[in-house]
C-alpha positions as CSV (number, residue, x, y, z in Angstrom):
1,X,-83.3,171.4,34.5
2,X,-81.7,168.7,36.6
3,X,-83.9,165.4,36.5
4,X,-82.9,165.1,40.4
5,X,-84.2,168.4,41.5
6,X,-83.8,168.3,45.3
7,X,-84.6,171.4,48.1
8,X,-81.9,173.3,49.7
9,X,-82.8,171.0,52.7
10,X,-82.9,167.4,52.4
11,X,-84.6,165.6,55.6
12,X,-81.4,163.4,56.8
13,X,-83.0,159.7,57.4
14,X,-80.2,156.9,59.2
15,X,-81.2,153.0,58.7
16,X,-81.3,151.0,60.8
17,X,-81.3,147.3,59.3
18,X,-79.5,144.0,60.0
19,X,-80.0,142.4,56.3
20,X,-77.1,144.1,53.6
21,X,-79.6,143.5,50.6
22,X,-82.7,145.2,51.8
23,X,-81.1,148.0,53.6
24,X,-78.9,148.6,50.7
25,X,-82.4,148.7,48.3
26,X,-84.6,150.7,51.0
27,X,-81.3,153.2,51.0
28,X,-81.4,153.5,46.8
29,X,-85.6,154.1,46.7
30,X,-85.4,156.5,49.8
31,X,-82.8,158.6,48.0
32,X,-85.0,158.6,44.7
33,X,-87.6,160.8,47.1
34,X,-86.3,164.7,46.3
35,X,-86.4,166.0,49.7
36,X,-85.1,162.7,51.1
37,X,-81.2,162.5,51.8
38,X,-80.1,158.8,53.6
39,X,-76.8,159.8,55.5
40,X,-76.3,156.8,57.3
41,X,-76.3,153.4,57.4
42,X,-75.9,150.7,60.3
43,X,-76.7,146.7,60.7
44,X,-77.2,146.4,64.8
45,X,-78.7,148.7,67.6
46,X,-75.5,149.0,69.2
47,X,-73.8,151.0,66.2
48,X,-76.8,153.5,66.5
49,X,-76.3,156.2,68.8
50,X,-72.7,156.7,67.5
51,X,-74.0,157.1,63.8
52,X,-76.6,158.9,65.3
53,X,-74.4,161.6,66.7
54,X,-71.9,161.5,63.8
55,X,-74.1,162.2,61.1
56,X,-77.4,164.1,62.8
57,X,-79.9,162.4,61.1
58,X,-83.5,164.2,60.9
59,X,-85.3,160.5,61.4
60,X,-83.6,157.0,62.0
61,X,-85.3,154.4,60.8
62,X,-84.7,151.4,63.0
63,X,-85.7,147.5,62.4
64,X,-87.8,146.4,65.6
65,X,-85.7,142.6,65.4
66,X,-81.9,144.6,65.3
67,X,-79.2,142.1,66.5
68,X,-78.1,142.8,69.7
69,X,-79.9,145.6,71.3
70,X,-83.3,145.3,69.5
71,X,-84.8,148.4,67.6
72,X,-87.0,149.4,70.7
73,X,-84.3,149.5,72.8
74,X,-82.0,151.2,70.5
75,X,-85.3,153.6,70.4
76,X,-85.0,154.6,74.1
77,X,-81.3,155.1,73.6
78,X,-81.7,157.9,70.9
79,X,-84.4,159.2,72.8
80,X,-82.0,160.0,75.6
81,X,-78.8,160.4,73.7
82,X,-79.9,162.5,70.3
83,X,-83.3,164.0,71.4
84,X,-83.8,166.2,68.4
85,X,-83.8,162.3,65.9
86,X,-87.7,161.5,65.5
87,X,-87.5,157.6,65.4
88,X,-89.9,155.6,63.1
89,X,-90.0,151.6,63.7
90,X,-90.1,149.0,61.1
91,X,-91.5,145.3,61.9
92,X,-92.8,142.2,60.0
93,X,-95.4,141.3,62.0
94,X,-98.3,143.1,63.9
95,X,-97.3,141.9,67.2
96,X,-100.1,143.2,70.1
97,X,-97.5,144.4,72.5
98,X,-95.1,146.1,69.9
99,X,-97.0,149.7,70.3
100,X,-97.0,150.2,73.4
101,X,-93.1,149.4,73.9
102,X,-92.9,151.7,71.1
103,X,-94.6,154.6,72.4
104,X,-92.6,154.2,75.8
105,X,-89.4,154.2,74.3
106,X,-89.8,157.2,72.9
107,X,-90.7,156.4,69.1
108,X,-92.8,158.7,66.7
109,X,-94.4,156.2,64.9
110,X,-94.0,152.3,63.7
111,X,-95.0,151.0,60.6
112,X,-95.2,147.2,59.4
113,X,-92.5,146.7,56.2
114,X,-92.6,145.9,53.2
115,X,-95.3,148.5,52.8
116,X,-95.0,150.9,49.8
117,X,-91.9,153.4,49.7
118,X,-94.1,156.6,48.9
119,X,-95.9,155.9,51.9
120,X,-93.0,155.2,54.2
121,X,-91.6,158.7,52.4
122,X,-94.6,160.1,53.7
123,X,-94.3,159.1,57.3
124,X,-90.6,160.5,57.6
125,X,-92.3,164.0,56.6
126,X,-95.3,163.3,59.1
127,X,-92.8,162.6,62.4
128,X,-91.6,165.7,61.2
129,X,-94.4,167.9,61.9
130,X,-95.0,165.8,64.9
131,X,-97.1,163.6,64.4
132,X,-97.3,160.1,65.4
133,X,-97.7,157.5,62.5
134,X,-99.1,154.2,63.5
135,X,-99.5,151.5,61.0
136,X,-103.6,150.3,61.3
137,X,-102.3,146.7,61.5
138,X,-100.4,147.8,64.1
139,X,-103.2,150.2,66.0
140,X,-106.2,146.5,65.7
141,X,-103.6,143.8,67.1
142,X,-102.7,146.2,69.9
143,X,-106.5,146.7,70.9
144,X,-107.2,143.1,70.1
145,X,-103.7,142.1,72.8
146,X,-103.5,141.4,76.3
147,X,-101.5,144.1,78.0
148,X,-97.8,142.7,78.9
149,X,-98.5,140.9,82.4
150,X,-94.4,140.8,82.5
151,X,-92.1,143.7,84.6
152,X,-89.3,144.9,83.3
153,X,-86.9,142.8,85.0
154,X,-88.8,140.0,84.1
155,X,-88.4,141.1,80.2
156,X,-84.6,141.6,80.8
157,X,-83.9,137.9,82.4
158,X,-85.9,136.3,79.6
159,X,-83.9,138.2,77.0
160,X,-80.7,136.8,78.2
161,X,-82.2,133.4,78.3
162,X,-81.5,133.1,74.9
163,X,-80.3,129.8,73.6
164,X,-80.6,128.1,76.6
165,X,-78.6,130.1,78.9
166,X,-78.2,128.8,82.1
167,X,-79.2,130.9,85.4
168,X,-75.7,131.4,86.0
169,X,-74.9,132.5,83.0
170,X,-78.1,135.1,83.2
171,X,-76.8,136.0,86.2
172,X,-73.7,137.1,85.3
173,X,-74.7,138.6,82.2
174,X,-77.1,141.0,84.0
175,X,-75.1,141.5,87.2
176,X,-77.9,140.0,89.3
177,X,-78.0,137.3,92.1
178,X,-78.7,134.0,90.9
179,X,-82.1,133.8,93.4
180,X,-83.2,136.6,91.7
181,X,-83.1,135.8,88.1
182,X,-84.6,132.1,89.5
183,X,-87.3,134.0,90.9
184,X,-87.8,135.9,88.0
185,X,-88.1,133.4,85.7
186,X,-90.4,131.1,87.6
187,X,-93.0,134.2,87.7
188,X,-92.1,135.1,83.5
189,X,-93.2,131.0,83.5
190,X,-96.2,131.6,85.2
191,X,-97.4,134.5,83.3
192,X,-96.6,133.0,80.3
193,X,-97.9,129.3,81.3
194,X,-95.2,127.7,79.7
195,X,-92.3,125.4,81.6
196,X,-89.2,126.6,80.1
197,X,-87.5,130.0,79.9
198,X,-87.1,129.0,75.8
199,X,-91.1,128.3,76.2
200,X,-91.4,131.7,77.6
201,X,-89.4,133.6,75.4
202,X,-91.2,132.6,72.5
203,X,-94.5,133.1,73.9
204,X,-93.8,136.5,74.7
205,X,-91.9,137.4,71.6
206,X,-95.0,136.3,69.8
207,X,-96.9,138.7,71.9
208,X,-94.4,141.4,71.9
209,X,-93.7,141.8,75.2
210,X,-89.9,141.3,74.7
């Protein structure tokens, strides 16, 4: 008998991860799983979709902190563009606010990495049944967290504030009038009481409101 004995039908999992090394290793353990088949690979959220509808994967496994357009927005965009792709989050930390932006974009489950393989095997075949697999870590901080004070505008201008942007330069990115995005920032500064966009970025990355 074959040593690799696998089913007529693998489950097709994409990965979604910026770093080579451990994509490459969480590609090699995944494909050691028999009904498991990894048939695609990508290292940002805007190379998703396309894979996505290339190679019809059964899950996608996305990293929340993707370059570019982060893993829960990437979520929302397979959710609308390849419906029939059950998504399952990966994330260092137990941020509060991450499982609630998870849920709304559309995600089956998210699980904190680093976790064992046989159990992040498992999970693939859970979202499959349709279930909804929520790491426990995960499930306490978000009880334990402040619901996100910020609107979704709010989110989007502090995103683009990224390495100091100026509000011009927000502006333009976003296609908004400069009054606006000042406006929106000042309130982001007062929900977050902090004094600088930077300040407020960080303070609601650390919540997980962004």
């Amino acid at each position: 008998m074959p040593r690799d004995h696998r089913p007529a039908r693998s489950i097709r999992v994409l990965l979604a991860e910026d770093q080579g090394t451990r994509r490459g290793a969480l590609a090699v353990l995944l494909g050691m799983e028999p009904d498991l088949r990894v048939v695609a690979q990508v290292r940002t959220g805007e190379d998703l979709v396309d894979a996505a509808l290339l190679h019809r994967p059964d899950v996608a496994l996305l990293d929340v902190e993707l370059p570019g357009r982060g893993g829960l927005e990437a979520a929302a965009d397979l959710r609308d563009q390849a419906p029939d792709c059950r998504v399952l989050l990966l994330t260092t930390s137990a941020r509060p606010g991450y499982l609630g932006r998870a849920m709304a974009a559309g995600a089956a489950g998210i699980l904190v990495k680093d976790g064992p393989v046989h159990e992040l095997a498992a999970a693939i075949r859970r979202v499959l049944t349709g279930e909804t697999v929520v790491d426990p870590a995960l499930a306490a901080a978000s009880r334990g967290g402040a619901p996100n004070p910020l609107t979704a505008d709010e989110c989007d201008v502090l995103r683009a504030s990224t390495h100091g942007a100026t509000v011009a330069a927000v502006a333009a990115a976003l296609q908004l009038p400069e009054p606006t995005v000042r406006a929106h920032l000042a309130t982001a500064l007062a929900k977050t009481s902090t004094h600088t966009p930077t300040e407020a970025l960080r303070a609601a990355r650390e919540q997980g409101w962004v």
